[in-house]
MIROMI-98561 format. One record per residue (C-alpha): x, y, z; residue number from 1; residue in three letters. Coordinates in steps of 0.25 Angstrom, whole numbers, always signed. Layout:
# MIROMI-98561
+-------+-------+-------+-----+---------+
!     x !     y !     z ! num ! residuo !
+-------+-------+-------+-----+---------+
!     X !     Y !     Z ! NUM !     ALA !
...
+-------+-------+-------+-----+---------+
# end
This chain:
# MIROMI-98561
+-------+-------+-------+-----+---------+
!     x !     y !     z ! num ! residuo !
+-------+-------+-------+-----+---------+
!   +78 !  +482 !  +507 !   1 !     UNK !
!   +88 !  +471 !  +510 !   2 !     UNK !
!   +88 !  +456 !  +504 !   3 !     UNK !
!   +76 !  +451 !  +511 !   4 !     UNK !
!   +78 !  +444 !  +525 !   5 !     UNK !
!   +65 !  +439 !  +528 !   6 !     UNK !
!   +62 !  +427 !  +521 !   7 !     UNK !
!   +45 !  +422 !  +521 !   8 !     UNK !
!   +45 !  +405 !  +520 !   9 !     UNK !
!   +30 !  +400 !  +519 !  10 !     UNK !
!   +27 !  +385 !  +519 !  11 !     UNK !
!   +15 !  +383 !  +521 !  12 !     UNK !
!    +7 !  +390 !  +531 !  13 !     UNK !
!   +19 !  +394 !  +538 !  14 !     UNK !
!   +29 !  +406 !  +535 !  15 !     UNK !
!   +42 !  +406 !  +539 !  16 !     UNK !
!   +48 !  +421 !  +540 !  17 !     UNK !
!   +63 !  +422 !  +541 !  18 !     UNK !
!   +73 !  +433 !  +545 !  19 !     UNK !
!   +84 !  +430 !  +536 !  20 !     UNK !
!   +96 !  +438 !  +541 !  21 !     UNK !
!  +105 !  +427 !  +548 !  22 !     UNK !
!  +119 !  +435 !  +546 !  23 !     UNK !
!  +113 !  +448 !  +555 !  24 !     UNK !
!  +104 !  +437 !  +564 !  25 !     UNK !
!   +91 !  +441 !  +557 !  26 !     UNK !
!   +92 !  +454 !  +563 !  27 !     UNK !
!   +82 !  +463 !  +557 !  28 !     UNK !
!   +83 !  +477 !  +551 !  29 !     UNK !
!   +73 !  +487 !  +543 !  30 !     UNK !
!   +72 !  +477 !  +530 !  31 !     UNK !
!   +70 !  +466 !  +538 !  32 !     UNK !
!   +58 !  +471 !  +546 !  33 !     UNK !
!   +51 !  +475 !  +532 !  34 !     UNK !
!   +54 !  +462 !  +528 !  35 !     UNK !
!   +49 !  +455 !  +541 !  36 !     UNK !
!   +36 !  +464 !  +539 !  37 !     UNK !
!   +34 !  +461 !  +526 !  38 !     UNK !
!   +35 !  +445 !  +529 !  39 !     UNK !
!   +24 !  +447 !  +538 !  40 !     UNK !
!   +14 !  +453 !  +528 !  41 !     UNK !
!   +19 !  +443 !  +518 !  42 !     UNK !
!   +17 !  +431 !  +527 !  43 !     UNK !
!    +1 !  +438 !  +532 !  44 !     UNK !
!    -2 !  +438 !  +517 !  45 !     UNK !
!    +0 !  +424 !  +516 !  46 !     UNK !
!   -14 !  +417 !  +519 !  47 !     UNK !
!    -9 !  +405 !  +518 !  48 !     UNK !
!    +2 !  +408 !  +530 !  49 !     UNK !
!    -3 !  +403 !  +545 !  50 !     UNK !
!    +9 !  +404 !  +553 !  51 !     UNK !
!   +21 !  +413 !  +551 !  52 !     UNK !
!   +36 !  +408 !  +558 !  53 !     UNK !
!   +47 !  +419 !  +559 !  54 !     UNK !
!   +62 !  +416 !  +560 !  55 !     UNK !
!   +75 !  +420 !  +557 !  56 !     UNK !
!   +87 !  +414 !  +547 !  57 !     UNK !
!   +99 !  +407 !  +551 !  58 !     UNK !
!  +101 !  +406 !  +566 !  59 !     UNK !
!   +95 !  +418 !  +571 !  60 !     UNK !
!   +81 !  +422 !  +574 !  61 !     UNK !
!   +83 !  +437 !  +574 !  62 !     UNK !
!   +92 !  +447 !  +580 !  63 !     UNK !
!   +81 !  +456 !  +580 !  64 !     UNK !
!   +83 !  +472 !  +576 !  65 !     UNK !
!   +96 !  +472 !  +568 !  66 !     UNK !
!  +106 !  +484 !  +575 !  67 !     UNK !
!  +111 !  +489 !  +562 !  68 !     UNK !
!   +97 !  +491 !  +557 !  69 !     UNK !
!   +94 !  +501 !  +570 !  70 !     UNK !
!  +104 !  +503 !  +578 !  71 !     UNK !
!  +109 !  +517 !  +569 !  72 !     UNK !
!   +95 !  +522 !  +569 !  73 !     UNK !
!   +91 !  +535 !  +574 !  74 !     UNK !
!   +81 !  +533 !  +588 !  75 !     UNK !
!   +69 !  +536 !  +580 !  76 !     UNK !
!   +72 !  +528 !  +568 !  77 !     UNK !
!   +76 !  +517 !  +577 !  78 !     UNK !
!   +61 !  +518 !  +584 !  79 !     UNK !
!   +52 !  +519 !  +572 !  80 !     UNK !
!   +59 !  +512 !  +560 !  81 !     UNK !
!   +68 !  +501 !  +567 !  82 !     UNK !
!   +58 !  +498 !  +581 !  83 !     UNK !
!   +43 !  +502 !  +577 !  84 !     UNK !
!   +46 !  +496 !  +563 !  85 !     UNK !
!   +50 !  +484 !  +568 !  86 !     UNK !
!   +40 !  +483 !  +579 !  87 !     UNK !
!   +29 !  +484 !  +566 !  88 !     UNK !
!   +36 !  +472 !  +561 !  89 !     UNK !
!   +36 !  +464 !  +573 !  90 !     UNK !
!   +23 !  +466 !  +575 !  91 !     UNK !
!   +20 !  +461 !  +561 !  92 !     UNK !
!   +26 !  +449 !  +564 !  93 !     UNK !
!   +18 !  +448 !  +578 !  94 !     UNK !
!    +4 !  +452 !  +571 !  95 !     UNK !
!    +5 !  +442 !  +561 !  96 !     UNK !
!    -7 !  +434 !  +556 !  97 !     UNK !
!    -4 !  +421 !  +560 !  98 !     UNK !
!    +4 !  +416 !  +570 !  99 !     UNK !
!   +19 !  +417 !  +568 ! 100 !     UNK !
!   +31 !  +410 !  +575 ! 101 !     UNK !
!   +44 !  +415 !  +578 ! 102 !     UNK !
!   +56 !  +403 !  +575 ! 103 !     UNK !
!   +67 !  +410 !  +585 ! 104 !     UNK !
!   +79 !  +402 !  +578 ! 105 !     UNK !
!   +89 !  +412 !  +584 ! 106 !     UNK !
!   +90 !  +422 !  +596 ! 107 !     UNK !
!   +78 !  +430 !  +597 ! 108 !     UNK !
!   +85 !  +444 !  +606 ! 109 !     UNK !
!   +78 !  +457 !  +604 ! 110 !     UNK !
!   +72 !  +461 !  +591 ! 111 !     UNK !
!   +74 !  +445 !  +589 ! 112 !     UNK !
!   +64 !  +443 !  +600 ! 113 !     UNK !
!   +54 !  +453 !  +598 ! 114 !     UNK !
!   +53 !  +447 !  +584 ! 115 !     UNK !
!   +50 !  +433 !  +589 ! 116 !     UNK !
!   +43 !  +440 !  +599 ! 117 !     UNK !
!   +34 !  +443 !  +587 ! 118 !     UNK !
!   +29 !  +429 !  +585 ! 119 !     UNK !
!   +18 !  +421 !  +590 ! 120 !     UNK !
!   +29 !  +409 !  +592 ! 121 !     UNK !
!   +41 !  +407 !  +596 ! 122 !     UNK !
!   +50 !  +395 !  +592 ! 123 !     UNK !
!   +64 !  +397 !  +598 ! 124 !     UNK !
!   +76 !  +386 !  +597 ! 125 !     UNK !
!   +83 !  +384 !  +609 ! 126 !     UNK !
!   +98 !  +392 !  +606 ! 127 !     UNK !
!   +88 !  +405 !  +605 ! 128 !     UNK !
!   +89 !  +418 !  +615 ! 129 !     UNK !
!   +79 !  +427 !  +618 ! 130 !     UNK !
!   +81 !  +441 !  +623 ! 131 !     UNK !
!   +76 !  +457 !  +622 ! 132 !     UNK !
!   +92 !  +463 !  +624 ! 133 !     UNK !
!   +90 !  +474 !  +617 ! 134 !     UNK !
!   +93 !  +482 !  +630 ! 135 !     UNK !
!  +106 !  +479 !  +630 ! 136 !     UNK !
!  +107 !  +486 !  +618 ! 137 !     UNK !
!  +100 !  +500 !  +624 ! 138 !     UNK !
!   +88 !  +496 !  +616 ! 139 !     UNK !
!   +73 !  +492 !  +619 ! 140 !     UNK !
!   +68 !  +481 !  +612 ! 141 !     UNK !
!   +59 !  +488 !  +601 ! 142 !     UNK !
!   +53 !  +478 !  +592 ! 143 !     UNK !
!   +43 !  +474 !  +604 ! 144 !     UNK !
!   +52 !  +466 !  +614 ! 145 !     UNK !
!   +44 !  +475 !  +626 ! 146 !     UNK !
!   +30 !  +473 !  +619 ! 147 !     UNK !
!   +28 !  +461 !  +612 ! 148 !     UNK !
!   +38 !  +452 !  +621 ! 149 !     UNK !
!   +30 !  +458 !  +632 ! 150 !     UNK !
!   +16 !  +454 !  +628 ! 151 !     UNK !
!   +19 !  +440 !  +624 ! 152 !     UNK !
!   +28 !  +437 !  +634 ! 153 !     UNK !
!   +28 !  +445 !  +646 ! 154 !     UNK !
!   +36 !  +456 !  +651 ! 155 !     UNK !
!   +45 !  +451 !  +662 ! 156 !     UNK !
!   +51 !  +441 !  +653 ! 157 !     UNK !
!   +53 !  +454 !  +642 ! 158 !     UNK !
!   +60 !  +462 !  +653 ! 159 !     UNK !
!   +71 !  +451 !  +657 ! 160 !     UNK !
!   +74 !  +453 !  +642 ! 161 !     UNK !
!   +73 !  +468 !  +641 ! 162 !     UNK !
!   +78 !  +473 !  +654 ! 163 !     UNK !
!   +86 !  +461 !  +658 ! 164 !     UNK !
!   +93 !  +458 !  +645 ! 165 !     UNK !
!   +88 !  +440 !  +648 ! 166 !     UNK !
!   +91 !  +432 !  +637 ! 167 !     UNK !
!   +83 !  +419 !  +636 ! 168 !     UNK !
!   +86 !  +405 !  +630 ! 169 !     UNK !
!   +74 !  +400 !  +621 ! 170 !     UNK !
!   +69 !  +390 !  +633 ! 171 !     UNK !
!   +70 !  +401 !  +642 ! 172 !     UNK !
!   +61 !  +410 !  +633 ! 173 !     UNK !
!   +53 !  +398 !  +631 ! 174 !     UNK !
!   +49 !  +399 !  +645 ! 175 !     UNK !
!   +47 !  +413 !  +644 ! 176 !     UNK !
!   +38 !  +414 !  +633 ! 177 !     UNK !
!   +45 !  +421 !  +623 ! 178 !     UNK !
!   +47 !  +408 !  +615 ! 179 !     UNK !
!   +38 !  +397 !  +614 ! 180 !     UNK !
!   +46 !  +384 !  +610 ! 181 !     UNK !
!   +59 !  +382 !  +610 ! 182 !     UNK !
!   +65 !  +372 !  +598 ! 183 !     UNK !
!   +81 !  +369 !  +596 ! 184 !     UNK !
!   +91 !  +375 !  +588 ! 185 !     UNK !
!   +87 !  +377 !  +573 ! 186 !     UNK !
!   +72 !  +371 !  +576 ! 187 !     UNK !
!   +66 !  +384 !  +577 ! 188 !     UNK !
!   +60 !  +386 !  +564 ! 189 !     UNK !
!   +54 !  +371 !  +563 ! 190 !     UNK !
!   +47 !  +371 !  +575 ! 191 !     UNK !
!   +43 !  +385 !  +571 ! 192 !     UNK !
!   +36 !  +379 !  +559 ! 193 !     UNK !
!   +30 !  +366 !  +567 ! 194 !     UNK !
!   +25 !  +376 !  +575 ! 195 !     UNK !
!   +18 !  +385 !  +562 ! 196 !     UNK !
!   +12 !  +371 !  +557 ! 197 !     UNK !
!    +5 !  +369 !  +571 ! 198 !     UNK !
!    +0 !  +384 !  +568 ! 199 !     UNK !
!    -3 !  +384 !  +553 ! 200 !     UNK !
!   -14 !  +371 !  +556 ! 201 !     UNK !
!   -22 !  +381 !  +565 ! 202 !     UNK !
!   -31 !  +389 !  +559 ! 203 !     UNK !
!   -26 !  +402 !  +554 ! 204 !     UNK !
!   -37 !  +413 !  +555 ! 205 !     UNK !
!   -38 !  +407 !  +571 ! 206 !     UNK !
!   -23 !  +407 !  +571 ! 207 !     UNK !
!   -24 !  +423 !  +566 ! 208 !     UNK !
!   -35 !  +426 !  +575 ! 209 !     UNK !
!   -31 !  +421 !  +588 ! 210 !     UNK !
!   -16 !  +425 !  +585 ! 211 !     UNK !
!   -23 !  +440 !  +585 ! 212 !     UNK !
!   -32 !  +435 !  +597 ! 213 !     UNK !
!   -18 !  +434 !  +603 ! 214 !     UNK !
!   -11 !  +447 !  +599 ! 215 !     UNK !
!   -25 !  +454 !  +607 ! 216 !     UNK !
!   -23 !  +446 !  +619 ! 217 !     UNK !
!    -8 !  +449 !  +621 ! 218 !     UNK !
!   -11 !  +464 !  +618 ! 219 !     UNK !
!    -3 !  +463 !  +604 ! 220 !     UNK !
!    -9 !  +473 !  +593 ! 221 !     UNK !
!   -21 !  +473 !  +599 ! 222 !     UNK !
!   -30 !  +483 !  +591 ! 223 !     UNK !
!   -24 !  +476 !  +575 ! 224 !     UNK !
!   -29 !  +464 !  +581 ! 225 !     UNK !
!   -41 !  +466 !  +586 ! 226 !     UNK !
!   -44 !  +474 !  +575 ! 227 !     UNK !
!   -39 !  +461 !  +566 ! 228 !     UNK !
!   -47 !  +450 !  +573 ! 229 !     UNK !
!   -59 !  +460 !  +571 ! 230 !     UNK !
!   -57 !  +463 !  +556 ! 231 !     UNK !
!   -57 !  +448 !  +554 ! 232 !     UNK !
!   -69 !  +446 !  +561 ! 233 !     UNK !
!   -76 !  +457 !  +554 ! 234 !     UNK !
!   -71 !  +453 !  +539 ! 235 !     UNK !
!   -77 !  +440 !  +540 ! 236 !     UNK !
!   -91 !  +447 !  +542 ! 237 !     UNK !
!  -103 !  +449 !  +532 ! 238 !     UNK !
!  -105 !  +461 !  +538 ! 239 !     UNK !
!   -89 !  +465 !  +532 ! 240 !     UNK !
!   -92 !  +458 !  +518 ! 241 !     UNK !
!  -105 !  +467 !  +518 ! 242 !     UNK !
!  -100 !  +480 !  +523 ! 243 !     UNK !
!   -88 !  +478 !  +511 ! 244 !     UNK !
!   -98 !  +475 !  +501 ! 245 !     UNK !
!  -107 !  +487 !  +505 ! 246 !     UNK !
!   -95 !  +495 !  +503 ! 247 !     UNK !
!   -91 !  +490 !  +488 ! 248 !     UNK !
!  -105 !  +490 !  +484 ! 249 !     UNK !
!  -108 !  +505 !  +490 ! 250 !     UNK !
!  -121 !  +500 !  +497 ! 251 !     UNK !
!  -125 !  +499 !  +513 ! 252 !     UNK !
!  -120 !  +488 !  +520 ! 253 !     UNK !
!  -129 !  +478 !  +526 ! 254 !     UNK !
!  -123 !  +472 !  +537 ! 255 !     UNK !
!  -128 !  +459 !  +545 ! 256 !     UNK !
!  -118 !  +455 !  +554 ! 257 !     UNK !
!  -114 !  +442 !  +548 ! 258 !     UNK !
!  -101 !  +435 !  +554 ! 259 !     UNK !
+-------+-------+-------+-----+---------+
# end
């Protein structure tokens, strides 16, 4: 694998992920992804981490999917290795534990977007644009411009992207929700990490739970979180601390339905 390019800075409650690859735009390829998913377990692991913020190195947020990376593949390693891999990662990022924020410091066009896409927040300064041209390419967005991008923020503001090529400025995707604030030039990671302050003081298993409670509401992985929220319920029974010592100490359970 390549010199690392994802770089983890925890202060505090707060981890900071950074795509480090400013001479190619942060584009991302193969090593990357693995890179990027394996930030995200590191930063779950983390107990003591409340509030995640992703953003790129240099000027750029993220080109997206680097062309050198997929453009020679053949049409079925381009479909599973290059777009359902990188859909896994994406929805890593989305199905993180606590809430995470997405410092837009630089354009945010196709795979860009879709990554941003993948946070809870979006803090974009003022020089950023936002768009899905992958059409203009001959390609569809694959890393879930059509999916995700249409469940959070509605699908007619998706399809002036998609089929009409529009490219927004960061005010005008302010008003179209695919940013919520928008900051000047060079501010984007400080108001990112006001913003993670504000988050970290709340409390973080309500955090964890109401940002699943979410995910169920917009139709987002809907069976892993349900299944989640009742796990957590279930673990902190006596009926589950019974059930696990009956096990270990080969006798019949004895159940009583405590809370």
């Amino acid at each position: 694998m390549s010199q690392s390019r994802i770089s983890i800075d925890i202060d505090g409650a707060v981890a900071t992920i950074t795509i480090s690859r400013p001479e190619k735009l942060n584009a991302l390829d193969i090593d990357m992804l693995k890179e990027l998913s394996a930030a995200c377990d590191e930063v779950e692991a983390n107990a003591a981490i409340r509030v995640a913020i992703l953003t790129g190195a240099g000027k750029a947020f993220s080109a997206g999917g680097d062309i050198k990376a997929w453009g020679g593949m053949q049409p079925n390693e381009f479909g599973h290795a290059w777009v359902r891999f990188g859909h896994r990662v994406f929805d890593r990022l989305a199905t993180l534990r606590m809430p995470l924020i997405a410092a837009v410091n630089g354009h945010a066009l196709g795979g860009g977007l879709e990554l941003a896409a993948a946070a809870d927040i979006r803090i974009a300064e003022r020089h950023v644009k936002i768009g899905l041209p992958e059409t203009s390419l001959g390609m569809v967005p694959g890393w879930s411009g059509t999916q995700r991008l249409v469940r959070r923020f509605g699908a007619q503001v998706v399809r002036r992207m998609v089929l009409g090529g529009e490219i927004f400025t960061a005010e005008e995707a302010r008003l179209h929700g695919l940013v919520d604030q928008v900051v000047e030039t060079g501010n984007a990671l400080t108001a990112a990490k006001e913003y993670a302050d504000r988050i970290a003081m709340r409390g973080p298993a309500a955090l964890e739970i109401s940002k699943l409670m979410l995910a169920v509401a917009n139709g987002e992985d809907n069976g892993a979180a349900v299944e989640t929220l009742g796990s957590i319920l279930v673990a902190k029974t006596g009926d589950l601390k019974e059930g696990v010592a009956a096990f270990s100490n080969k006798r019949p359970a004895e159940f009583k339905g405590e809370w």
